[in-house]
C-alpha positions as CSV (number, residue, x, y, z in Angstrom):
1,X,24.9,12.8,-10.1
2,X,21.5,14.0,-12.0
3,X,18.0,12.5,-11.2
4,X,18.3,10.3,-13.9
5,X,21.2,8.8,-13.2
6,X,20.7,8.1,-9.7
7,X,17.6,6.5,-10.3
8,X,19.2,4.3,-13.2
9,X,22.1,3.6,-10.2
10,X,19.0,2.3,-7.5
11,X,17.6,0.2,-9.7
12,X,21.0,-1.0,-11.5
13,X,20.6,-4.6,-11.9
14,X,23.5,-5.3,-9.0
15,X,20.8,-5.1,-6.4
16,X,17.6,-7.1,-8.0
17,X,16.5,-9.5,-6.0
18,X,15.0,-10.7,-2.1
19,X,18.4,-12.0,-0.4
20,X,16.9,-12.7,3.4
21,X,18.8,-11.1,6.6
22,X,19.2,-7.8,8.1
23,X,22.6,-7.9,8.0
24,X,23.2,-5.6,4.7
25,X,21.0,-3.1,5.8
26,X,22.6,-2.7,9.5
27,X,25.9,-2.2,7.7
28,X,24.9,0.0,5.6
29,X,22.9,2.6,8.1
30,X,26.2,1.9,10.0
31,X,28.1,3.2,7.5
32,X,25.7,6.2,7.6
33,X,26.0,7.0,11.5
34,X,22.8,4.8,12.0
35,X,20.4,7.6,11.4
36,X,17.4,5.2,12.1
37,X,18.6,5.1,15.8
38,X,17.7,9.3,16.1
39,X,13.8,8.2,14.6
40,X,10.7,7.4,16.4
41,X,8.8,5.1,14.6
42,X,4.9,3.4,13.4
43,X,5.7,0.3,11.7
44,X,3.4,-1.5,10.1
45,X,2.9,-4.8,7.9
46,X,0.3,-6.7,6.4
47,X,-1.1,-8.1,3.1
48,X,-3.6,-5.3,2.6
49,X,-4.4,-2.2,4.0
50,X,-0.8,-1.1,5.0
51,X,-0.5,2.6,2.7
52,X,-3.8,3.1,3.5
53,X,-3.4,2.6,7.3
54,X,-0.1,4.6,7.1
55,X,-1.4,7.5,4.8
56,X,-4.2,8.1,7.4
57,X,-2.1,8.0,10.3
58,X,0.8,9.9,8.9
59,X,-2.4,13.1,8.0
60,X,-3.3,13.1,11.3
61,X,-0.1,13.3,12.8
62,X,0.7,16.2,11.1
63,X,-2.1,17.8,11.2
64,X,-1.5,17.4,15.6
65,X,1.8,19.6,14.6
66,X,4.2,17.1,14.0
67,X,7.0,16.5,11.7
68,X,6.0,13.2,9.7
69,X,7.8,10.9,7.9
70,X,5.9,8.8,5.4
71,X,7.9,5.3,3.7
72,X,5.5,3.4,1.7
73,X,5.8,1.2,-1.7
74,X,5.6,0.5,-4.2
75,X,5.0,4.1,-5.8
76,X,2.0,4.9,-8.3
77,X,3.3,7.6,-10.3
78,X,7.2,8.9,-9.4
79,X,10.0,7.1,-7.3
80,X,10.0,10.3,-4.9
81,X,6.7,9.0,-3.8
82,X,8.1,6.7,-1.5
83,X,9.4,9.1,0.6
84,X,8.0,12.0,2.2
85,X,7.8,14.3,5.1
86,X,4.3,16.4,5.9
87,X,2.8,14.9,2.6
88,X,5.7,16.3,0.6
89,X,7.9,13.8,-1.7
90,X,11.7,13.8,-1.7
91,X,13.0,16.3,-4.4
92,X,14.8,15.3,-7.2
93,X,18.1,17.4,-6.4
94,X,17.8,15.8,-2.7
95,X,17.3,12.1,-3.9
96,X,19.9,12.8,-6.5
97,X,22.2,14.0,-3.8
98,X,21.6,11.0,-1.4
99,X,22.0,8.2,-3.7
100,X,25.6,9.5,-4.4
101,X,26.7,10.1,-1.3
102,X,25.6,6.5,-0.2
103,X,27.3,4.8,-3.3
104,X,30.8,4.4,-2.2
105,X,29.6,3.1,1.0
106,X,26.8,0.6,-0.8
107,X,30.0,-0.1,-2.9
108,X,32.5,-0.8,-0.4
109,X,30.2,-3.3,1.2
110,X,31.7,-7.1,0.2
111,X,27.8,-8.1,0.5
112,X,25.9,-5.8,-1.7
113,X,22.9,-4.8,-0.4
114,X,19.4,-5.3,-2.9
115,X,17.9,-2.2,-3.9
116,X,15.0,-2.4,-1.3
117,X,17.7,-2.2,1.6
118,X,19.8,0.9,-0.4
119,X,16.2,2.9,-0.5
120,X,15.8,1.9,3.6
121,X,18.9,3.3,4.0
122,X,18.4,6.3,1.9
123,X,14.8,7.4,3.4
124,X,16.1,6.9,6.9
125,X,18.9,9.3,6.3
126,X,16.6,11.6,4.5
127,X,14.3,11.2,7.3
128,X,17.1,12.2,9.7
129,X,18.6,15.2,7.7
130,X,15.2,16.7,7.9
131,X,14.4,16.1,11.6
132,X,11.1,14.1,11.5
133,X,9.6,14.0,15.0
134,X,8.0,10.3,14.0
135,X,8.4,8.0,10.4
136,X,5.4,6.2,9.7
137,X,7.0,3.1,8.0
138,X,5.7,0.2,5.9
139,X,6.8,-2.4,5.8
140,X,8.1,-4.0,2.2
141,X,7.7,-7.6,2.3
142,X,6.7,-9.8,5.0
143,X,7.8,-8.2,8.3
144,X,10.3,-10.4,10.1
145,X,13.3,-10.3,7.2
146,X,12.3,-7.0,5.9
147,X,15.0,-4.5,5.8
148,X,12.8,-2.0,8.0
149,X,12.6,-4.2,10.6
150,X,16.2,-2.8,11.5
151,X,14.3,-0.6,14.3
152,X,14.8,-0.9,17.8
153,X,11.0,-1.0,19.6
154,X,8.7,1.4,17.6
155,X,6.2,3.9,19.5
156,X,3.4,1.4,18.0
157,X,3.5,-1.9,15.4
158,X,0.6,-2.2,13.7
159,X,-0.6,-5.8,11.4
160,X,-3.5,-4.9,9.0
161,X,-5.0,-7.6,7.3
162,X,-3.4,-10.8,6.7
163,X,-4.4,-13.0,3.9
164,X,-2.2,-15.3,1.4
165,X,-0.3,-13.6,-1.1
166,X,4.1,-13.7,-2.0
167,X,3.3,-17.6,-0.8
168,X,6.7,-18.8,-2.3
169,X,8.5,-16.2,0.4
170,X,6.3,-16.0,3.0
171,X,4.7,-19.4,3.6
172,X,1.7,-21.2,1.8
173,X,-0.7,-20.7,4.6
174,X,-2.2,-17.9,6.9
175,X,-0.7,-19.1,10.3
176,X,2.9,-18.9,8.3
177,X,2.4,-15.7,6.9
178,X,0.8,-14.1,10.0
179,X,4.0,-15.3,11.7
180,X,6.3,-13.6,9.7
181,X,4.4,-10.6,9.8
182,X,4.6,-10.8,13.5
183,X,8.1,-10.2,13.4
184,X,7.6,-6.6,13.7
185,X,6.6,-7.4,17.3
186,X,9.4,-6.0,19.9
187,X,10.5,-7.0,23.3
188,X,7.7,-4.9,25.4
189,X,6.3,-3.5,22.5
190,X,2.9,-1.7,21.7
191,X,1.0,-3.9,19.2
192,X,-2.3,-3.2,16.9
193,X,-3.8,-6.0,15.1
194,X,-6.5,-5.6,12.6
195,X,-7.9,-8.7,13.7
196,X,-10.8,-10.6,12.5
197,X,-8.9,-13.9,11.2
198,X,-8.5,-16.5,13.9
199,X,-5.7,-18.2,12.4
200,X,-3.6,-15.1,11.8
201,X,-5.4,-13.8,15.3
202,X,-3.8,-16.7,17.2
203,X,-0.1,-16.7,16.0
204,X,0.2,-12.9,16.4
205,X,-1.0,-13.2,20.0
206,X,1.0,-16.2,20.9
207,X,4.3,-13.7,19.5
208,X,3.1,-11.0,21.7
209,X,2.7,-13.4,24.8
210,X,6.4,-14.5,24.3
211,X,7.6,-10.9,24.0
212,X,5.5,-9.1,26.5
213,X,4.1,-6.8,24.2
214,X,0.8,-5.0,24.5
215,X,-1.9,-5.9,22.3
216,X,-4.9,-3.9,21.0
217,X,-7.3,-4.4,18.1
218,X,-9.6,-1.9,16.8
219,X,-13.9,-1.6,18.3
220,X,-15.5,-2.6,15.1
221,X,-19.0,-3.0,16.8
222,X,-18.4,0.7,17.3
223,X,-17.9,1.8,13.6
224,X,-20.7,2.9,12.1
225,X,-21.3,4.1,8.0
226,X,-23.3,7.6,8.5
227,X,-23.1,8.4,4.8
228,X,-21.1,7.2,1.5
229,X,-20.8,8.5,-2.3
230,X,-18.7,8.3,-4.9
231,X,-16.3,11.4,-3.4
232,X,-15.9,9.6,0.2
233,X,-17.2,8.0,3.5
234,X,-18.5,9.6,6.7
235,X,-18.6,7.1,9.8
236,X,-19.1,7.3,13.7
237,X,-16.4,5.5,15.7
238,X,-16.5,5.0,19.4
239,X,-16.5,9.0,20.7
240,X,-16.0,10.4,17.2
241,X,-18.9,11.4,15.2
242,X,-18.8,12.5,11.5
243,X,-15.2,11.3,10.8
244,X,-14.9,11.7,6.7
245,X,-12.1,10.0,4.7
246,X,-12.1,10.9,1.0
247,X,-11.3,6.9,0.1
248,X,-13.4,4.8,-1.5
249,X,-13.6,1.0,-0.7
250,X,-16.0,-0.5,2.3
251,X,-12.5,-1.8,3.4
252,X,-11.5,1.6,4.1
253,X,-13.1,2.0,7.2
254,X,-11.8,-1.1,9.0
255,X,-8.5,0.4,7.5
256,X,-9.1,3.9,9.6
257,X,-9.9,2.1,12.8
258,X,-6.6,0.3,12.4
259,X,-4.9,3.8,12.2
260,X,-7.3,5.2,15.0
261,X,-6.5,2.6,17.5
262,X,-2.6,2.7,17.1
263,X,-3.3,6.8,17.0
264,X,-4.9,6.3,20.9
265,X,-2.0,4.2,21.6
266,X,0.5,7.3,20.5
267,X,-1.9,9.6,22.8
268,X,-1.8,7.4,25.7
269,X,1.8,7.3,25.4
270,X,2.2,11.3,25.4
271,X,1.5,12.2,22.0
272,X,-0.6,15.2,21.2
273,X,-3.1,14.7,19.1
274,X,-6.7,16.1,19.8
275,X,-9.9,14.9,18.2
276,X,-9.9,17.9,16.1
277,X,-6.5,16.4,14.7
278,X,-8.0,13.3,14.0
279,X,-11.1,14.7,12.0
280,X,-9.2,17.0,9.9
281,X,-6.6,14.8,9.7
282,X,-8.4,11.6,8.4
283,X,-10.3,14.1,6.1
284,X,-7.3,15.7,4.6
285,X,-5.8,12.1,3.8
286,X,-4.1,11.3,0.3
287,X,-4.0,8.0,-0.9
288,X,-4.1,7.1,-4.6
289,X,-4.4,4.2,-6.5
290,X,-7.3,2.5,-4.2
291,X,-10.6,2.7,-6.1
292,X,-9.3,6.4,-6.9
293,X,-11.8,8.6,-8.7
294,X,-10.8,9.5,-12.1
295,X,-14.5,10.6,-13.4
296,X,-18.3,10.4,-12.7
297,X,-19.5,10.2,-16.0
298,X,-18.9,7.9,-17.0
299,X,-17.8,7.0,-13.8
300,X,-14.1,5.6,-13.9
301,X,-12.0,4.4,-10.7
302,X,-8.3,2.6,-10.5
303,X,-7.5,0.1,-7.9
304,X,-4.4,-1.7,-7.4
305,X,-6.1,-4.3,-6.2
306,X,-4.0,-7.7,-7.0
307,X,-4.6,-10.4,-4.4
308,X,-7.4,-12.7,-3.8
309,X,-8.5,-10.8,-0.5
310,X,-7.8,-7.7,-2.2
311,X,-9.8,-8.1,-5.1
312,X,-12.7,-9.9,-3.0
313,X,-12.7,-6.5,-1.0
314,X,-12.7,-4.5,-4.4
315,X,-15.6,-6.4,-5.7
316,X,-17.8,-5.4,-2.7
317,X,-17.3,-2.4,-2.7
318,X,-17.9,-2.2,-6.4
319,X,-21.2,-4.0,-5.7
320,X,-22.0,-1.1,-3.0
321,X,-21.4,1.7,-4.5
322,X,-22.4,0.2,-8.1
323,X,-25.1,-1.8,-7.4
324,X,-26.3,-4.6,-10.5
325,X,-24.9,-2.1,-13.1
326,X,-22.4,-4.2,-15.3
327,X,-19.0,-2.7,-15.4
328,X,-16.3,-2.6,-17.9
329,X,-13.4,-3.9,-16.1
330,X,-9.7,-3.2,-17.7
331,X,-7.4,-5.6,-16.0
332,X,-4.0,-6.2,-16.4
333,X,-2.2,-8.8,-14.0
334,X,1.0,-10.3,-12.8
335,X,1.1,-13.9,-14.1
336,X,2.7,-15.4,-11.0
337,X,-0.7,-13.5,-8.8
338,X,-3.5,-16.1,-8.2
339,X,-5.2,-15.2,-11.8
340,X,-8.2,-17.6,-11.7
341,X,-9.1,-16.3,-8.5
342,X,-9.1,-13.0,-9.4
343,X,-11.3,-13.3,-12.1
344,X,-13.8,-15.9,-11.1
345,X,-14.4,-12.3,-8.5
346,X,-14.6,-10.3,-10.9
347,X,-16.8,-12.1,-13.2
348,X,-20.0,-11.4,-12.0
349,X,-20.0,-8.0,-11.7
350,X,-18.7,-7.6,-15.3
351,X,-20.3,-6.9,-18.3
352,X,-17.1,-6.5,-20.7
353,X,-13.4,-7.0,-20.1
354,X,-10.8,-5.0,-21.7
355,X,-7.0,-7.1,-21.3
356,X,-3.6,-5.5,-21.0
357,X,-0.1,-5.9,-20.3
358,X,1.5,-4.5,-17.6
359,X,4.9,-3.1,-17.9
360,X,6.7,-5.4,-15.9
361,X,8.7,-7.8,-18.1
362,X,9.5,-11.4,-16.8
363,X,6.2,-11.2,-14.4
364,X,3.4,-9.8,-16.8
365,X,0.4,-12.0,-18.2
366,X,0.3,-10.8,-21.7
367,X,-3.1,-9.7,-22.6
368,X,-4.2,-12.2,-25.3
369,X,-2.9,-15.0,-22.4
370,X,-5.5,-13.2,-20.3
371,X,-8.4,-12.4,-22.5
372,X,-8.1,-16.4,-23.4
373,X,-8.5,-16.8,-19.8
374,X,-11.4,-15.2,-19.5
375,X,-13.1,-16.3,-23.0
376,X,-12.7,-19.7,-21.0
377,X,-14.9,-18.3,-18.4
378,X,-18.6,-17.4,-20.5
379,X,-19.7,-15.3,-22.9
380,X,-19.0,-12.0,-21.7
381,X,-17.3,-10.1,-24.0
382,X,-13.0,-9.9,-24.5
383,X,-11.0,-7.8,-25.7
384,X,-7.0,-7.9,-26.1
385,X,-5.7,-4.3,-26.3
386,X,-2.1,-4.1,-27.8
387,X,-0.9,-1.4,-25.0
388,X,-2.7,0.3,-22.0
389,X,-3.5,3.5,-23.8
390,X,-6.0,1.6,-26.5
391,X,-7.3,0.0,-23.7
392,X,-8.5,3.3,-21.9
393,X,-9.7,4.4,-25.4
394,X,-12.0,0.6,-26.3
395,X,-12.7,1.0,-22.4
396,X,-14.3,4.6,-22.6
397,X,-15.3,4.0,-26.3
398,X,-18.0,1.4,-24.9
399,X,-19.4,2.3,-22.3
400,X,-20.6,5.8,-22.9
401,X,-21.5,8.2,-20.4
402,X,-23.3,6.9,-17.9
403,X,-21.3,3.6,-18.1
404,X,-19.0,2.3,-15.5
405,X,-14.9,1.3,-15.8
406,X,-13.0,0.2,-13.2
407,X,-8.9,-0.2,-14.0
408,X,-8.0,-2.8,-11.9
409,X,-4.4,-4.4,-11.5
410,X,-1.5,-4.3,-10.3
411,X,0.3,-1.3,-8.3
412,X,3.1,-1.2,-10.7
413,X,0.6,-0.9,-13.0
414,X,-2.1,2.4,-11.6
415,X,0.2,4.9,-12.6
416,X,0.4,4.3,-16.2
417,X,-3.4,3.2,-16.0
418,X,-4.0,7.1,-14.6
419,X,-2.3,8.7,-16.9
420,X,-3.7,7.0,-19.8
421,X,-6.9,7.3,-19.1
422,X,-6.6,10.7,-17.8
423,X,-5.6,11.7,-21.4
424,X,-8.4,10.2,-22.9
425,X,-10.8,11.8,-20.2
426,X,-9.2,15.0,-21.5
427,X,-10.5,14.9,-25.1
């Protein structure tokens, strides 16, 4: 089996879809000599904040020596992205290699599983086969039903931030989707919670009251912002002084003292991992795709923000680093997303909007849908760019070089969003 081919056999229409249970995937890493039973674990859910969370703490586990599994999705630029050990993606020989020695057994199964439990099962064998010490894993969707929750009690469970988004699965309000969330929490377990949502807050520690777990949520009265540019953040929290993470986003450093509190939890629990660790670590983090910089002048970042909490965090950090400049926003969205929210945020820091369509058929708003949209809004000015590549060029065409353009949408979307306007940034 090539590359090609087996990525054409994991997304082969056989396994579209959300089917609920856990069945499937137990069967399946059965079939495997349940590798996931060999793995320690860092499993985290949430609406926002969970690849950020786990790209931080997966750096500064390896930079205390370990060897570190990272599971995240969806991927910004190639499949392989969604699985990695020490910051290094599956190869395409490997992934080719896995995917056909798990298809008989995906095959044989009289319940197929959908092609979010085959790639579970996949990266934990792949995880296995190179001996990772811990996996830092994210969770999919929800938390409860989601194929990763397959694990027996994880080192730590960590629950970023909670706010309403895949309502038609997970529940139309925050107490519902905080519960199902909380379905990562074991018997006994060790639990952080990013907190600061009293009705998310008060589900997640009723679950932890009935299960025993330990629960911890990070010191924000000790986080402090020393220092912020376009290039990264510095900030003081509790002991630690001059911690830099090369993201962008306000929201980032709530994000890193999620990550820091589960990372004491690992120490207290016999992990190795020295302050040292933890500043080089959170420094040497790689996350793209959250108000990435592309350019200065003009100055160009891509964010994959697509939820209302998401976007609301997008806009002030826009505001923040931006100030009253009007920027040139080049949006493309998912049409079953909370649209009018998203741009009624966006709106006031814009001064131009440049519409695409995302390349997700079935979901995607076209972009003369969404420039109507927003001509329904005010006067700002619309444009409807027949593909994502004229939209980088109108986008960059306008604004000259001391303008601003942020590519905002969806995740699916930030890859071909980077590359296009990398090109044009190239002439």
């Amino acid at each position: 089996m090539t590359y090609e081919e087996a990525l054409s056999y994991i997304h082969k229409v056989n396994w579209l879809g959300v089917k609920p249970g856990l069945g499937r995937t137990r069967e399946l890493l059965a079939k495997l000599g349940n590798p996931e039973q060999e793995l320690k674990f860092v499993h985290i859910a949430g609406t926002n904040g969970k690849g950020s969370t786990a790209a931080m703490t997966a750096s500064v586990l390896e930079r205390a020596g370990y060897r570190v599994g990272l599971y995240t999705s969806p991927f910004i630029h190639r499949f392989n992205e969604r699985m990695q050990v020490n910051g290094e993606s599956i190869g395409d020989e490997e992934l080719a290699e896995l995917t056909e020695m798990i298809q008989p057994l995906a095959e044989s199964m009289e319940d197929a599983p959908t092609e979010f439990e085959l790639i579970t099962a996949l990266a934990m064998e792949y995880f296995r086969r190179h001996a990772c010490e811990i996996v830092v894993l994210e969770v999919g969707l929800g938390g409860e039903l989601d194929s990763t929750n397959v694990i027996s009690v994880p080192e730590v469970a960590v629950i970023t931030s909670i706010g309403l988004d895949h309502t038609a699965v997970l529940g139309n309000t925050l107490a519902e989707i905080a519960s199902a969330k909380a379905g990562i929490i074991k018997e006994g377990g060790d639990v952080v919670s990013y907190g600061k949502n009293p009705e998310a807050d008060a589900v997640i520690e009723e679950v932890c009251r009935e299960k025993k777990a330990r629960l911890r949520r990070p010191e924000y009265d000790s986080m402090h912002s020393v220092f912020r540019e376009l290039t990264g953040q510095t900030f003081d929290y509790r002991n630690l002084q001059g911690l830099h993470i090369p993201l962008l986003g306000l929201y980032q450093l709530d994000n890193a003292a999620v990550a820091l509190t589960a990372l004491d939890v690992l120490r207290e629990k016999g992990w190795k991992i020295t302050d040292e660790d933890i500043c080089e670590g959170l420094a040497a983090t790689r996350w793209t795709g959250r108000l990435e910089l592309l350019s200065e002048h003009p100055a160009v970042v891509v964010d994959g923000s697509h939820n209302p909490p998401g976007i609301r965090a997008t806009a002030e950090s826009l505001h923040t680093y931006f100030g009253d400049r009007k920027i040139t926003f080049l949006v493309g969205v998912m049409a079953d997303k909370d649209v009018d929210t998203i741009l009624s945020t966006l709106y006031p820091l814009a001064g131009e909007f440049i519409t695409v369509t995302p390349d997700n058929p079935g979901r995607a708003m076209p972009a003369a849908e969404l420039a109507e949209r927003l001509r329904g809004m005010g006067d700002l000015p619309v444009t409807a760019a027949a593909s994502i590549g004229e939209g980088c060029q109108t986008a960059l065409a306008h604004v000259g070089a001391e303008g601003v353009i942020c590519a905002l949408g969806s995740l699916y979307m930030v890859g071909d969003m980077t590359r296009e306007m990398k090109k044009c940034l190239a002439k």
